[in-house]
mmCIF entry with sequence, helices, sheets and N, C-alpha, C, O atoms, coordinates in Angstrom:
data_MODEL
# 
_entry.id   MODEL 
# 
_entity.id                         1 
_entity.type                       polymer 
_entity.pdbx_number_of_molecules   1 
# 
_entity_poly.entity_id                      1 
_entity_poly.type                           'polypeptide(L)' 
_entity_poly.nstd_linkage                   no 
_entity_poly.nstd_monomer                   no 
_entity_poly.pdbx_seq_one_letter_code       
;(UNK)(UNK)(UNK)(UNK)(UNK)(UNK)(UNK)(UNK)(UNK)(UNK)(UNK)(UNK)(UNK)(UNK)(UNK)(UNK)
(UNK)(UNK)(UNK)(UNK)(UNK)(UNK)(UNK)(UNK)(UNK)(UNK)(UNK)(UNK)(UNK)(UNK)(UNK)(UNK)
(UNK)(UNK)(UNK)(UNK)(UNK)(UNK)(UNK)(UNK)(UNK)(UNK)(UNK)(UNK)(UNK)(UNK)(UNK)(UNK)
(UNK)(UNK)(UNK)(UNK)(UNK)
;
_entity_poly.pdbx_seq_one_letter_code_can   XXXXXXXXXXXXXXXXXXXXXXXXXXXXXXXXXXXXXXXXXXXXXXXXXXXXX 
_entity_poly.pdbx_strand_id                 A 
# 
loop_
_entity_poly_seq.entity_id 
_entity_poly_seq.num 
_entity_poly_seq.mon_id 
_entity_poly_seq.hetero 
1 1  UNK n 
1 2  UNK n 
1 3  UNK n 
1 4  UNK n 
1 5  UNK n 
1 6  UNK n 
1 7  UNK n 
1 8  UNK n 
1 9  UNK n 
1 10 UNK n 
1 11 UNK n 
1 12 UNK n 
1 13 UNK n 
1 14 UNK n 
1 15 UNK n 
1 16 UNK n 
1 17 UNK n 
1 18 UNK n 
1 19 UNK n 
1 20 UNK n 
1 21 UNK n 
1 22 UNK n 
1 23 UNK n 
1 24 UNK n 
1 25 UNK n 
1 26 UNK n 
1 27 UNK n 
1 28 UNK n 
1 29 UNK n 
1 30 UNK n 
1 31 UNK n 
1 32 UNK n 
1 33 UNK n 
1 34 UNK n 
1 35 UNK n 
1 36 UNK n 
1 37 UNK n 
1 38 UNK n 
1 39 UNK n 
1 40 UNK n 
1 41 UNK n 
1 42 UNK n 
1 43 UNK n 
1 44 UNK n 
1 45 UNK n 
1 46 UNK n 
1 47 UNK n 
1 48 UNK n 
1 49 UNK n 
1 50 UNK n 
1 51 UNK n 
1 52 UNK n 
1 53 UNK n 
# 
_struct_asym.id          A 
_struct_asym.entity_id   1 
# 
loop_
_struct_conf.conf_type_id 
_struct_conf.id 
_struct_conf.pdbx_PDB_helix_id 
_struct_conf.beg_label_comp_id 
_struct_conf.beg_label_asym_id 
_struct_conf.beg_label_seq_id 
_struct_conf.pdbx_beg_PDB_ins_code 
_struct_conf.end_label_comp_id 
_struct_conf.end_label_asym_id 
_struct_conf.end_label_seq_id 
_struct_conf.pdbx_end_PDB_ins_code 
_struct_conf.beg_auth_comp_id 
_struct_conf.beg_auth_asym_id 
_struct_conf.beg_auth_seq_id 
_struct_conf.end_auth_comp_id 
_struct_conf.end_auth_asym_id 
_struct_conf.end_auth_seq_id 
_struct_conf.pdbx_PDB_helix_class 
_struct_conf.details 
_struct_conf.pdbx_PDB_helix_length 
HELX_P HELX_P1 AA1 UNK A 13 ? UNK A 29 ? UNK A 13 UNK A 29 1 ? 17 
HELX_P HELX_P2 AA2 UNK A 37 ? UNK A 49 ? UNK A 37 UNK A 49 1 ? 13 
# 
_struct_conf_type.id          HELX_P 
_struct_conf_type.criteria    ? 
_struct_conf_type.reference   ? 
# 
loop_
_atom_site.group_PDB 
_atom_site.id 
_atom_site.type_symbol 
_atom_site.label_atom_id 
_atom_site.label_alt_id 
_atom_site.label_comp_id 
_atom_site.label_asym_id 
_atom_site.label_entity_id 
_atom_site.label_seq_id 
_atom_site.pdbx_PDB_ins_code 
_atom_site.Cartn_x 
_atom_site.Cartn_y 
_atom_site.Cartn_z 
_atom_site.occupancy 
_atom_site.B_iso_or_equiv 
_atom_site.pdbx_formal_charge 
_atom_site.auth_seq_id 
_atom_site.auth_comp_id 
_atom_site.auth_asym_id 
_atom_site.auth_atom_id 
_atom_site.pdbx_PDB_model_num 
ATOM 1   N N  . UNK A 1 1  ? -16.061 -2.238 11.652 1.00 0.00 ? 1  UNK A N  1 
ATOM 2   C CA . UNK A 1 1  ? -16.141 -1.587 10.377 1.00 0.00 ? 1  UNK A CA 1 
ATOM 3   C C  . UNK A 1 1  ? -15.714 -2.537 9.275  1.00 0.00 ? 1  UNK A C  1 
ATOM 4   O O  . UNK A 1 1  ? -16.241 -2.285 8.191  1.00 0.00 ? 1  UNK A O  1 
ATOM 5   N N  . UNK A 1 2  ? -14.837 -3.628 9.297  1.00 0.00 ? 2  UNK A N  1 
ATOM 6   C CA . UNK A 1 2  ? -13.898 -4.496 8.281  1.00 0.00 ? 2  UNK A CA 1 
ATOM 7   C C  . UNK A 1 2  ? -15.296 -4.816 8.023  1.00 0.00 ? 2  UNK A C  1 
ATOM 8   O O  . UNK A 1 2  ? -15.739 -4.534 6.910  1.00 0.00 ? 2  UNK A O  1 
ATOM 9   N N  . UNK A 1 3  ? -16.264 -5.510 9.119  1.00 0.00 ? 3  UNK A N  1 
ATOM 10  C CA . UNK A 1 3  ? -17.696 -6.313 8.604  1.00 0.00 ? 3  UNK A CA 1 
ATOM 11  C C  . UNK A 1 3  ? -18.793 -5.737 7.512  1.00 0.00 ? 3  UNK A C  1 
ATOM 12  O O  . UNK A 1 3  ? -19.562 -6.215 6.677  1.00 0.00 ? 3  UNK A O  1 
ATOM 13  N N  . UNK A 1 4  ? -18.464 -4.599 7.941  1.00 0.00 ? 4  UNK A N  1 
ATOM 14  C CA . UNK A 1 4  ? -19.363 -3.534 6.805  1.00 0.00 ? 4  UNK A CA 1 
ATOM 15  C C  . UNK A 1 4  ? -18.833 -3.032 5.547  1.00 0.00 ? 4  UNK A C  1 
ATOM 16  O O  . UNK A 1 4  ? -19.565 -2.200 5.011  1.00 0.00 ? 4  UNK A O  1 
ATOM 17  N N  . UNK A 1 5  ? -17.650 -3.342 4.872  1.00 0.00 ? 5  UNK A N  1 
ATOM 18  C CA . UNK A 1 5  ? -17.033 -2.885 3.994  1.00 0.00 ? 5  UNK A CA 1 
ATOM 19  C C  . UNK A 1 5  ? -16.877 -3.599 3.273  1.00 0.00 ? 5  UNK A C  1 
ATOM 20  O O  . UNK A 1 5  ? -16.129 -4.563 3.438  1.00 0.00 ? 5  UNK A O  1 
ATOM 21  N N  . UNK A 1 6  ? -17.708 -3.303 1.947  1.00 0.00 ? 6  UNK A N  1 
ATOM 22  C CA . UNK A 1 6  ? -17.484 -4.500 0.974  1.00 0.00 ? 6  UNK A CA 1 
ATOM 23  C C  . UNK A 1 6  ? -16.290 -3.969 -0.396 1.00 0.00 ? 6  UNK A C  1 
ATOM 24  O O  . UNK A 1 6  ? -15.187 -3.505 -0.108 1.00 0.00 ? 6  UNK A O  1 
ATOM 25  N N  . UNK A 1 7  ? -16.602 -4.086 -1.362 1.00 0.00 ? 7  UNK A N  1 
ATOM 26  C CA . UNK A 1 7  ? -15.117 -4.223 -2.536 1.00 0.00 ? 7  UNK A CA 1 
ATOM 27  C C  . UNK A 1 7  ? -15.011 -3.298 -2.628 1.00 0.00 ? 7  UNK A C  1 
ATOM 28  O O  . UNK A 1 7  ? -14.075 -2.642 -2.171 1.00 0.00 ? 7  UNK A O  1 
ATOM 29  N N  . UNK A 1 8  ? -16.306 -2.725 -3.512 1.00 0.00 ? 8  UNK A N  1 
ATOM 30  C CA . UNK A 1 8  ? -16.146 -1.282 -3.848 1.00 0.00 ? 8  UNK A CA 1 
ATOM 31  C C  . UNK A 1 8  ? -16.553 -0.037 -3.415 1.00 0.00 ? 8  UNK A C  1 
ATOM 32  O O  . UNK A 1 8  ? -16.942 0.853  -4.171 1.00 0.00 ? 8  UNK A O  1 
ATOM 33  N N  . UNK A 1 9  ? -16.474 0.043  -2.251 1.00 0.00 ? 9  UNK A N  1 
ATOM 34  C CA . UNK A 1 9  ? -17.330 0.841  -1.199 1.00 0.00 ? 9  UNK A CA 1 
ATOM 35  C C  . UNK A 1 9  ? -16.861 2.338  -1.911 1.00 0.00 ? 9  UNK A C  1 
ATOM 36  O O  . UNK A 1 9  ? -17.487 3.366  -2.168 1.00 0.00 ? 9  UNK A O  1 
ATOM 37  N N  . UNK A 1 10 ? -15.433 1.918  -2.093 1.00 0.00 ? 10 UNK A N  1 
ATOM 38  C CA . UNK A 1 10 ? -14.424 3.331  -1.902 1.00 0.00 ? 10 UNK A CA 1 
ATOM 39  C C  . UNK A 1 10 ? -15.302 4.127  -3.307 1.00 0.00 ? 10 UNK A C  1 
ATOM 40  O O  . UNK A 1 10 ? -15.310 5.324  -3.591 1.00 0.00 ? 10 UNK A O  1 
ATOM 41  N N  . UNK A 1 11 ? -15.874 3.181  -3.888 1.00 0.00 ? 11 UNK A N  1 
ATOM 42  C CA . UNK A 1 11 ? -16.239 3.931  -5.514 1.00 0.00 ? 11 UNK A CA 1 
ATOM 43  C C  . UNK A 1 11 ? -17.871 4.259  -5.206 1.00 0.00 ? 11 UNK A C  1 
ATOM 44  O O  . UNK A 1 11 ? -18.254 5.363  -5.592 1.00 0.00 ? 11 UNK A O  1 
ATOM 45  N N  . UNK A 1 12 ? -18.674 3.549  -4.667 1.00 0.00 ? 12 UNK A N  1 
ATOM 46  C CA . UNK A 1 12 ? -20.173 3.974  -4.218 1.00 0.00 ? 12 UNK A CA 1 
ATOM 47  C C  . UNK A 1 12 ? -20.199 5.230  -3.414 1.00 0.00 ? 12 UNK A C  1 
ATOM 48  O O  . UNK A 1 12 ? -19.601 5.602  -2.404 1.00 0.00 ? 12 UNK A O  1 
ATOM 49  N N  . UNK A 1 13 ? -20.938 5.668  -4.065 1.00 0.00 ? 13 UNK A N  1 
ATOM 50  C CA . UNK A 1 13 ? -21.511 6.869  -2.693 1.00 0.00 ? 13 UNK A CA 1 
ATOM 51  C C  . UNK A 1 13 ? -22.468 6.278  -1.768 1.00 0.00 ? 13 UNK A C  1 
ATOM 52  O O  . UNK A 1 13 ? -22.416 6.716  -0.619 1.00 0.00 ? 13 UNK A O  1 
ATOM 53  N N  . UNK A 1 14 ? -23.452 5.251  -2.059 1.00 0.00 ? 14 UNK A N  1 
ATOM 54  C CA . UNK A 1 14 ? -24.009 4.686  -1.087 1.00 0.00 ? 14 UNK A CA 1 
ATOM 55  C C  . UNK A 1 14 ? -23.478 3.676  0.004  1.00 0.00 ? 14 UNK A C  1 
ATOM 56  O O  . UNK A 1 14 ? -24.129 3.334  0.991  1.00 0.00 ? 14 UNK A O  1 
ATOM 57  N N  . UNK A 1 15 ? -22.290 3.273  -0.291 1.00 0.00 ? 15 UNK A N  1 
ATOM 58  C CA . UNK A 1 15 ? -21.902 2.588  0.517  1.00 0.00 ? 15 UNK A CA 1 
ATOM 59  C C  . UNK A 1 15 ? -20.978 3.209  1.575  1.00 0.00 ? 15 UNK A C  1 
ATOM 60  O O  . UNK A 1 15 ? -20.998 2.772  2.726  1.00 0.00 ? 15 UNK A O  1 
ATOM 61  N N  . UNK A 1 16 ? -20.133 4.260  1.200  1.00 0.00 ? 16 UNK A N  1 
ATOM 62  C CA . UNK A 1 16 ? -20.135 5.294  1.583  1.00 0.00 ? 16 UNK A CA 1 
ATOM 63  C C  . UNK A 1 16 ? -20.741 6.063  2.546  1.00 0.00 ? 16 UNK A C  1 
ATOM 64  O O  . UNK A 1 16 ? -19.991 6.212  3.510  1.00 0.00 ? 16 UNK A O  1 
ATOM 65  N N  . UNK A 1 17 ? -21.946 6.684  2.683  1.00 0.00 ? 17 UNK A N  1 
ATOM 66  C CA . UNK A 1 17 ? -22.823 7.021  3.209  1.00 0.00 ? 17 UNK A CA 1 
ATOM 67  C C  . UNK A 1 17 ? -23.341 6.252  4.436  1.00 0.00 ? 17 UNK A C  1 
ATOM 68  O O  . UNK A 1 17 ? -23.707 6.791  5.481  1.00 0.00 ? 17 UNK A O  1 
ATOM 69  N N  . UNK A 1 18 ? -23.328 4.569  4.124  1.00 0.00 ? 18 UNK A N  1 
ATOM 70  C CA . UNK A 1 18 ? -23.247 3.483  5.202  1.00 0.00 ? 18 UNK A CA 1 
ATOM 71  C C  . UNK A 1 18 ? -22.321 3.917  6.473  1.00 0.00 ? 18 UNK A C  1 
ATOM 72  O O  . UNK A 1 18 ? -22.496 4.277  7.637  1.00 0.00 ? 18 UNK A O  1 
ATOM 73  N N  . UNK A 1 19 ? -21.392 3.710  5.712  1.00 0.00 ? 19 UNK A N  1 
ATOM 74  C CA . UNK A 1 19 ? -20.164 3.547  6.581  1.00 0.00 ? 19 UNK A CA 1 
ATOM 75  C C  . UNK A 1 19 ? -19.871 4.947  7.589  1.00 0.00 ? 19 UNK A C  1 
ATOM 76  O O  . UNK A 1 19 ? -19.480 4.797  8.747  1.00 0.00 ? 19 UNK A O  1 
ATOM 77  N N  . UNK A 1 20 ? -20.080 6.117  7.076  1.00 0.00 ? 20 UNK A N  1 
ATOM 78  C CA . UNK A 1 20 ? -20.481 7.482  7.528  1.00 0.00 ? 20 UNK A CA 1 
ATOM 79  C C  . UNK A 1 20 ? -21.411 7.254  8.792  1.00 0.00 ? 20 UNK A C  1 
ATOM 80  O O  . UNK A 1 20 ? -21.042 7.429  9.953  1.00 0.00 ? 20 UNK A O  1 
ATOM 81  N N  . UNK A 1 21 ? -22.569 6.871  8.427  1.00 0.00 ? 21 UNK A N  1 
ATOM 82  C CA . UNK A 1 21 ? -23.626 6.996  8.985  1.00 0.00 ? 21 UNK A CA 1 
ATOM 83  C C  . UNK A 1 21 ? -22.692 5.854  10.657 1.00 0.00 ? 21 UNK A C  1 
ATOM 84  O O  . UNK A 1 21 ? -22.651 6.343  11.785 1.00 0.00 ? 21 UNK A O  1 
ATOM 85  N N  . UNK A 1 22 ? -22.208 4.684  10.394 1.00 0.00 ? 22 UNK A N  1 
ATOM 86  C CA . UNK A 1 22 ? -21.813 3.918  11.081 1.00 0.00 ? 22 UNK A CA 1 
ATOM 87  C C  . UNK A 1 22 ? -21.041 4.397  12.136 1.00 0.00 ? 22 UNK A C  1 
ATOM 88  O O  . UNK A 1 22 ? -21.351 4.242  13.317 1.00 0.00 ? 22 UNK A O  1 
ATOM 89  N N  . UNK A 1 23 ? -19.786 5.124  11.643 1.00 0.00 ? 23 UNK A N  1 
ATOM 90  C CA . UNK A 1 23 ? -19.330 6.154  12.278 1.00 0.00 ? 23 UNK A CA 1 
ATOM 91  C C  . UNK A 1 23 ? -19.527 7.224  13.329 1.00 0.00 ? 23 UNK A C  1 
ATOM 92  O O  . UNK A 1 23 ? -18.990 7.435  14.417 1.00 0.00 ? 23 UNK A O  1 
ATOM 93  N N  . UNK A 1 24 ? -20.608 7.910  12.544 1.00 0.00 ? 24 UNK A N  1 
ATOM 94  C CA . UNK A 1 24 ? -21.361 8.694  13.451 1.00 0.00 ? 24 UNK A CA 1 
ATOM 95  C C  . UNK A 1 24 ? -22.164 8.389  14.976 1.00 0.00 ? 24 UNK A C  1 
ATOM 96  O O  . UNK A 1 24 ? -22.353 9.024  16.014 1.00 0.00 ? 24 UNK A O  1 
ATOM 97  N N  . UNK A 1 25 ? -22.530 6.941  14.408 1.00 0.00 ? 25 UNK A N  1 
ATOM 98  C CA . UNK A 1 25 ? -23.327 6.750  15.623 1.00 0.00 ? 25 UNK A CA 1 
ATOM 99  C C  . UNK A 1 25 ? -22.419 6.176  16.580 1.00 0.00 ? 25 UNK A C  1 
ATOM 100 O O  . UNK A 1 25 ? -22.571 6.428  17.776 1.00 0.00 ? 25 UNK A O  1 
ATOM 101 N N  . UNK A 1 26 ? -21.468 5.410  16.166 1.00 0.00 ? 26 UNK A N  1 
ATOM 102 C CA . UNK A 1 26 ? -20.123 4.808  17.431 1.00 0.00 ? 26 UNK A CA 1 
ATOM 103 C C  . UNK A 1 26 ? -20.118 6.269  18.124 1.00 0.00 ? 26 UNK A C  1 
ATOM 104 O O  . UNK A 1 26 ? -20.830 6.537  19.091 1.00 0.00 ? 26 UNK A O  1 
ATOM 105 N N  . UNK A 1 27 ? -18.995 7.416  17.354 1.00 0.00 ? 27 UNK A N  1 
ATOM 106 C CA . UNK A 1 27 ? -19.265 8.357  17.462 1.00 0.00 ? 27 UNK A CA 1 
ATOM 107 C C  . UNK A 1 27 ? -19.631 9.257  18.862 1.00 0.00 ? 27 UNK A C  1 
ATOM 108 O O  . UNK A 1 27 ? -18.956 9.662  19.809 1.00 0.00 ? 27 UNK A O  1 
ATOM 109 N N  . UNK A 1 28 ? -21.071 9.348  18.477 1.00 0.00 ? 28 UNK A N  1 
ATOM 110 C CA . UNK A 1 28 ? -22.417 9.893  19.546 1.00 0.00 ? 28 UNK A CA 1 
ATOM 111 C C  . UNK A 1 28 ? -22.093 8.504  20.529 1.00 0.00 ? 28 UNK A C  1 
ATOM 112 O O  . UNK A 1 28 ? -21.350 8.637  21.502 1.00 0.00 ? 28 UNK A O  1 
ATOM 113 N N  . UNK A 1 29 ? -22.534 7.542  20.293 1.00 0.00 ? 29 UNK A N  1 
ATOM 114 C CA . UNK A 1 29 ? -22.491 6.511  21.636 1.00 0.00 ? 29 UNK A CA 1 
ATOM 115 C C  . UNK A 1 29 ? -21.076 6.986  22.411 1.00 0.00 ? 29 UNK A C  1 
ATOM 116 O O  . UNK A 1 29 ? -21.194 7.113  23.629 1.00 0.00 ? 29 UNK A O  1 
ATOM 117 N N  . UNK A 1 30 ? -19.686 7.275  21.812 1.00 0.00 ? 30 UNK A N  1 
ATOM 118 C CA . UNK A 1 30 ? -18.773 7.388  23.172 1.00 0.00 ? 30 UNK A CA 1 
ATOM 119 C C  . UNK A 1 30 ? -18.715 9.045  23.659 1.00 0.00 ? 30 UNK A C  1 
ATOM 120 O O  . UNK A 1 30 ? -17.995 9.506  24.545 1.00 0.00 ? 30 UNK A O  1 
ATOM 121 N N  . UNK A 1 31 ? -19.387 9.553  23.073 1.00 0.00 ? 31 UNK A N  1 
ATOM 122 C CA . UNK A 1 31 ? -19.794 11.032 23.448 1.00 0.00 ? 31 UNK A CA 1 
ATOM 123 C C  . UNK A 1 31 ? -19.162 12.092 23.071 1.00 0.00 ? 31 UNK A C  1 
ATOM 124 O O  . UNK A 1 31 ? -19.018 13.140 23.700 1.00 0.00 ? 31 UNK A O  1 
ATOM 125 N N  . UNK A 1 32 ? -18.606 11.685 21.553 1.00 0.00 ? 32 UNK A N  1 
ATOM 126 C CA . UNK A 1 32 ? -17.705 12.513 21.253 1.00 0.00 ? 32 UNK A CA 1 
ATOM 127 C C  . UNK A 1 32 ? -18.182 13.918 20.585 1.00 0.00 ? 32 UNK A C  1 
ATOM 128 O O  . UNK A 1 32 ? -19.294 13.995 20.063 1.00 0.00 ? 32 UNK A O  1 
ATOM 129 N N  . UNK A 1 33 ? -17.620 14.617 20.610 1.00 0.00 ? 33 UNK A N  1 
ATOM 130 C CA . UNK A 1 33 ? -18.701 16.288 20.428 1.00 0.00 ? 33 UNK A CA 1 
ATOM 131 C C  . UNK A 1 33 ? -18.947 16.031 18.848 1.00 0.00 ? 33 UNK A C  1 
ATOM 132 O O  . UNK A 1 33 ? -18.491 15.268 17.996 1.00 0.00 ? 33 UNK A O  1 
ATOM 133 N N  . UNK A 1 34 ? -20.052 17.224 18.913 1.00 0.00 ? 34 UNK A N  1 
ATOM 134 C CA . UNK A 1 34 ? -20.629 17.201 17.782 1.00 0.00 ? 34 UNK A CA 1 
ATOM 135 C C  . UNK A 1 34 ? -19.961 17.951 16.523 1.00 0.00 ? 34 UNK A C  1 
ATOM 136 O O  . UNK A 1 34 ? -19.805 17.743 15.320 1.00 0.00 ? 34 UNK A O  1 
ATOM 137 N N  . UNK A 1 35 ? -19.681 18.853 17.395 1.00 0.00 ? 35 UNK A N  1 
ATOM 138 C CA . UNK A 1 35 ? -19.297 19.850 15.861 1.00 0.00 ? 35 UNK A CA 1 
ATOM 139 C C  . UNK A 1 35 ? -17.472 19.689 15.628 1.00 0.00 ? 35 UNK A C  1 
ATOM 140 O O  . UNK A 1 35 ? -16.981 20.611 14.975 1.00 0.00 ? 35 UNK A O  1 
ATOM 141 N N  . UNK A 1 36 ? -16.546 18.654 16.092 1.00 0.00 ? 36 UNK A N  1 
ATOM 142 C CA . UNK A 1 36 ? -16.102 17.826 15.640 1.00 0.00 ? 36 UNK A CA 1 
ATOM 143 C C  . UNK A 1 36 ? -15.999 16.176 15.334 1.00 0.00 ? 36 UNK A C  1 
ATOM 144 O O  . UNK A 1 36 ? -15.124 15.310 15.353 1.00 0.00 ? 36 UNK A O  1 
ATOM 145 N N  . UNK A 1 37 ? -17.355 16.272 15.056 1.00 0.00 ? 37 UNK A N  1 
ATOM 146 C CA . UNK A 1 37 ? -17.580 14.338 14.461 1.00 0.00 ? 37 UNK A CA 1 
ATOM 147 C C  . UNK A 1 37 ? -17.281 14.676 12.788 1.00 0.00 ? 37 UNK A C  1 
ATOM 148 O O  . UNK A 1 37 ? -16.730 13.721 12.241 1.00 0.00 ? 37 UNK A O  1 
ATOM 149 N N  . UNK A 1 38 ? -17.542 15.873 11.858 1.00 0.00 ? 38 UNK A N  1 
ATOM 150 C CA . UNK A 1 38 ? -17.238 15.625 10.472 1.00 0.00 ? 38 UNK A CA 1 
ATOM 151 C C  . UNK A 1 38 ? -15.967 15.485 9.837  1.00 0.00 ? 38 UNK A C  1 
ATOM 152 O O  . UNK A 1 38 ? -15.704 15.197 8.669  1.00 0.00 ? 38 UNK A O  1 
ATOM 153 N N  . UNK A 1 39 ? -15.138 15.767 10.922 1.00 0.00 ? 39 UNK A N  1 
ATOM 154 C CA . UNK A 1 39 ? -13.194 16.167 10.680 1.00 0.00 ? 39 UNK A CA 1 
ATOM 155 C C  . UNK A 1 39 ? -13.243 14.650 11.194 1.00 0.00 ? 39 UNK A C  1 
ATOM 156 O O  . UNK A 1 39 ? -12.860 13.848 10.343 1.00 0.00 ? 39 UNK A O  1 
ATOM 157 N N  . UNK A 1 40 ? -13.648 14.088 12.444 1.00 0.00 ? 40 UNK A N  1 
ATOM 158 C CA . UNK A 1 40 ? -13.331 12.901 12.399 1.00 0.00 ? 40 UNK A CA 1 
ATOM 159 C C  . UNK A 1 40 ? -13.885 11.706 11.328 1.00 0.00 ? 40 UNK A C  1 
ATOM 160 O O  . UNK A 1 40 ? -13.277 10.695 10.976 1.00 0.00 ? 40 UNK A O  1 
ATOM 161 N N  . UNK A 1 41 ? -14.862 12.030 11.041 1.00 0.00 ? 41 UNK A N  1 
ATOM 162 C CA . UNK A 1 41 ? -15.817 11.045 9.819  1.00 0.00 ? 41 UNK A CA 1 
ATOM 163 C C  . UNK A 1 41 ? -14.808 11.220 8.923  1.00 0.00 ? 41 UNK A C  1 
ATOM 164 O O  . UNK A 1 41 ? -14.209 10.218 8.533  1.00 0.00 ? 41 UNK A O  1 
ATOM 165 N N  . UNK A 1 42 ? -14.524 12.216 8.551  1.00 0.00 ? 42 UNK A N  1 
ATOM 166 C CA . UNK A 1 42 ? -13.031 12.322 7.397  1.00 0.00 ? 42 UNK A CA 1 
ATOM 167 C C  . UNK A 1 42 ? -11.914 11.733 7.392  1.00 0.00 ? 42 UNK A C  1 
ATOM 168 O O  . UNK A 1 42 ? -11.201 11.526 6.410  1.00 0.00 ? 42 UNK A O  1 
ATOM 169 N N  . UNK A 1 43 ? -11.671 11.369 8.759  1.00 0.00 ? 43 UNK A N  1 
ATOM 170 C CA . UNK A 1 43 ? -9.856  10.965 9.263  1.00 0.00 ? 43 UNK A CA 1 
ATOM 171 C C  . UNK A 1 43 ? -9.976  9.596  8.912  1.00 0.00 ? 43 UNK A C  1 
ATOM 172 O O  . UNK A 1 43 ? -9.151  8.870  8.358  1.00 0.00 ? 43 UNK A O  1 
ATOM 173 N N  . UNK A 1 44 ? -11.688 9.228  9.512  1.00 0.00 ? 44 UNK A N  1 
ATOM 174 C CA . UNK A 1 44 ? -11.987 7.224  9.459  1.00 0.00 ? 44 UNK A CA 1 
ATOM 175 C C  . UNK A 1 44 ? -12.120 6.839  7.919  1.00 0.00 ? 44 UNK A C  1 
ATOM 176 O O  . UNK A 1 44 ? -11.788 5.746  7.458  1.00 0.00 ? 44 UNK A O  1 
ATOM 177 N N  . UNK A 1 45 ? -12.610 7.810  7.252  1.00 0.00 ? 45 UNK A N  1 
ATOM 178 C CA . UNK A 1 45 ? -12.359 7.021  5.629  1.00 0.00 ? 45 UNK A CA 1 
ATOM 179 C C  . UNK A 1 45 ? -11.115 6.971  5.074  1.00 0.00 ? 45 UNK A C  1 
ATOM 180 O O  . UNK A 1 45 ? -10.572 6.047  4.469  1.00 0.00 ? 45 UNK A O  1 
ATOM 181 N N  . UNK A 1 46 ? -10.651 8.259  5.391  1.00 0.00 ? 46 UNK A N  1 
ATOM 182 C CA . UNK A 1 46 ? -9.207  8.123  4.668  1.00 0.00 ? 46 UNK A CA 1 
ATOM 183 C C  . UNK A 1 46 ? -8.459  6.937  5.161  1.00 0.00 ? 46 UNK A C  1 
ATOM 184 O O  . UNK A 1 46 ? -8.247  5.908  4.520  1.00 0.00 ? 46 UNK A O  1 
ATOM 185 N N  . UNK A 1 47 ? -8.035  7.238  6.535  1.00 0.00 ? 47 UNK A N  1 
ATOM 186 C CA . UNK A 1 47 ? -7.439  5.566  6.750  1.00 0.00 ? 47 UNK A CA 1 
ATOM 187 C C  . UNK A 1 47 ? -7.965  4.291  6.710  1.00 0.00 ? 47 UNK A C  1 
ATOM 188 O O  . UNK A 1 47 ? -7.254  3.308  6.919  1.00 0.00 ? 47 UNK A O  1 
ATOM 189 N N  . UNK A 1 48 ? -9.413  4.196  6.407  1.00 0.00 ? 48 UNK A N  1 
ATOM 190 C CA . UNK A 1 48 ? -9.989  2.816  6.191  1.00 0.00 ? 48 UNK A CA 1 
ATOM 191 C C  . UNK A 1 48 ? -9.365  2.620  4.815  1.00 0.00 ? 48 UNK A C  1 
ATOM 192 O O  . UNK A 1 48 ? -8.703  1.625  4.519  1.00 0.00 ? 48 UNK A O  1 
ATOM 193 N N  . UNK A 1 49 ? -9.681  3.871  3.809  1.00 0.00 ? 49 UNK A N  1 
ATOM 194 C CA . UNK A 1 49 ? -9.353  3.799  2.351  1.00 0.00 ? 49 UNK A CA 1 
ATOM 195 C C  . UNK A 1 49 ? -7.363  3.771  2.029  1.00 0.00 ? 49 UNK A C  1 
ATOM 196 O O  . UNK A 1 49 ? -6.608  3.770  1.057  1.00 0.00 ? 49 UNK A O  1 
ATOM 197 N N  . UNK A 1 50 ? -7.296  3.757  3.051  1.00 0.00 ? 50 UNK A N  1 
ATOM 198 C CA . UNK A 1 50 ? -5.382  3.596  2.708  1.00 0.00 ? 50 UNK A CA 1 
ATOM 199 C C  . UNK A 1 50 ? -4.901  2.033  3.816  1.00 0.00 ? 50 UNK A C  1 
ATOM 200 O O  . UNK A 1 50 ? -3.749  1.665  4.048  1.00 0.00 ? 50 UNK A O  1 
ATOM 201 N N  . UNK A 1 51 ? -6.004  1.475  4.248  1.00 0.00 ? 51 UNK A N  1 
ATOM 202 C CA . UNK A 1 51 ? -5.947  0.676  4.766  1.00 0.00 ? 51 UNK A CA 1 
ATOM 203 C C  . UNK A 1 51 ? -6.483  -0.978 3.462  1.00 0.00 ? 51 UNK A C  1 
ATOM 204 O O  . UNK A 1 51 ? -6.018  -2.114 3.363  1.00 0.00 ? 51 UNK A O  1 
ATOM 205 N N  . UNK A 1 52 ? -7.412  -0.380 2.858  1.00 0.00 ? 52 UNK A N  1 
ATOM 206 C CA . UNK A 1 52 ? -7.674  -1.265 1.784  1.00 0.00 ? 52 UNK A CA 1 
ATOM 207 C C  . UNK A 1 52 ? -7.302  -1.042 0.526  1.00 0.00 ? 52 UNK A C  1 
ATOM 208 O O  . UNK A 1 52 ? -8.082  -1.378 -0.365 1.00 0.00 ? 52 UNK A O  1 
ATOM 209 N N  . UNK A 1 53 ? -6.380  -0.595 0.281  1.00 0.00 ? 53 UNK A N  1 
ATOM 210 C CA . UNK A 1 53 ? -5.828  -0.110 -0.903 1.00 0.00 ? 53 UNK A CA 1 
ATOM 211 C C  . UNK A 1 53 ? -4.571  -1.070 -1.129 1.00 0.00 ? 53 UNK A C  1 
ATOM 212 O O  . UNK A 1 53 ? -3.843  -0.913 -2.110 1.00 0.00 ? 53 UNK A O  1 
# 
């Protein structure tokens, strides 16, 4: 994820949306259920975003 994250990600919605999308599919590849992947998509920005702050 560090590779995919550029300056202002935290302020784009499209870059954003990247990184989401990135998520998701790790995600599905280790088989993690579906109808909690959006609580987790939530947990990975916040700490990416308190991680680059």
């Amino acid at each position: 994820m560090k590779k995919n994250v550029t300056i202002g990600w935290t302020l784009r919605e499209s870059a954003r949306a990247k990184i989401k999308v990135m998520v998701k599919r790790i995600l599905n590849k280790h088989g993690y259920l579906p109808d909690l992947q959006e609580e987790a998509v939530k947990t990975v920005l916040a700490q990416a975003e308190l991680l680059c702050a």
